[in-house]
N, C-alpha and C positions, 0 to 999 in steps of 0.2 A: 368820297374825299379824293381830290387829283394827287396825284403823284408830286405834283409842284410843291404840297400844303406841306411837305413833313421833309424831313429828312432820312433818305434810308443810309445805312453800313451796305458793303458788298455782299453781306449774306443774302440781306432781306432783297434786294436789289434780284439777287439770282429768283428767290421763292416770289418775289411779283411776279418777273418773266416766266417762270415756270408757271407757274398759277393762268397766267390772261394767255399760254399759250394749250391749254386746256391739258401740261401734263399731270396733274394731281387725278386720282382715282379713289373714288371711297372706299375703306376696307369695308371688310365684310364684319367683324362686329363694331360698327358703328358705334350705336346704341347702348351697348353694354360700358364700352371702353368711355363712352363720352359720361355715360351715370358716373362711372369708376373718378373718372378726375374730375369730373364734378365735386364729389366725395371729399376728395382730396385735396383740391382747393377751399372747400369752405370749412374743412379743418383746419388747414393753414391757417387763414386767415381768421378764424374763432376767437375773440376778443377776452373773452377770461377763460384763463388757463388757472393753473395752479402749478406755485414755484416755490419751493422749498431753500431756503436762502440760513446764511450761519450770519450772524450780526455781533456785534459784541453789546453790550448794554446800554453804555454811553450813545452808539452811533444809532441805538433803537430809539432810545429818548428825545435824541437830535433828529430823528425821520417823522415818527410821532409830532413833536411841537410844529415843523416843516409844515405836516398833513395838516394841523388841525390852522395854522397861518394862509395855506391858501386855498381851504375849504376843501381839501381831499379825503373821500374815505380811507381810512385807516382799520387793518386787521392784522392780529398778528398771531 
């Protein structure tokens, strides 16, 4: 992708020029450190979690009829 295609901030702008003027060095655990936030990103981002939430009755009733109006699963 050219430099033209996007927009950078001053940060990113410094880390190209650093980067294309070959200052970046690999650390030395690479490989581990890259598993690690690997890890760590795809927990992030894990689509069902579990969330323990207080509701009052009425507003469970009113979320329930909601779920079952626009085809959503519903658990409680």
């Amino acid at each position: 992708m050219k430099k033209n295609d996007m927009q950078f901030d001053r940060e990113e702008l410094q880390i190209l020029q650093d980067f294309e003027r070959g200052e970046f060095q690999r650390i030395n655990e690479f490989e581990a450190d890259k598993r690690e936030l690997e890890t760590v990103a795809r927990d992030a981002i894990r689509r069902d979690r579990e969330v323990n939430i207080r509701v009052s009755f009425p507003d469970l009733r009113r979320l329930e009829m909601r779920a079952a109006r626009e085809g959503l699963p519903f658990q409680t």
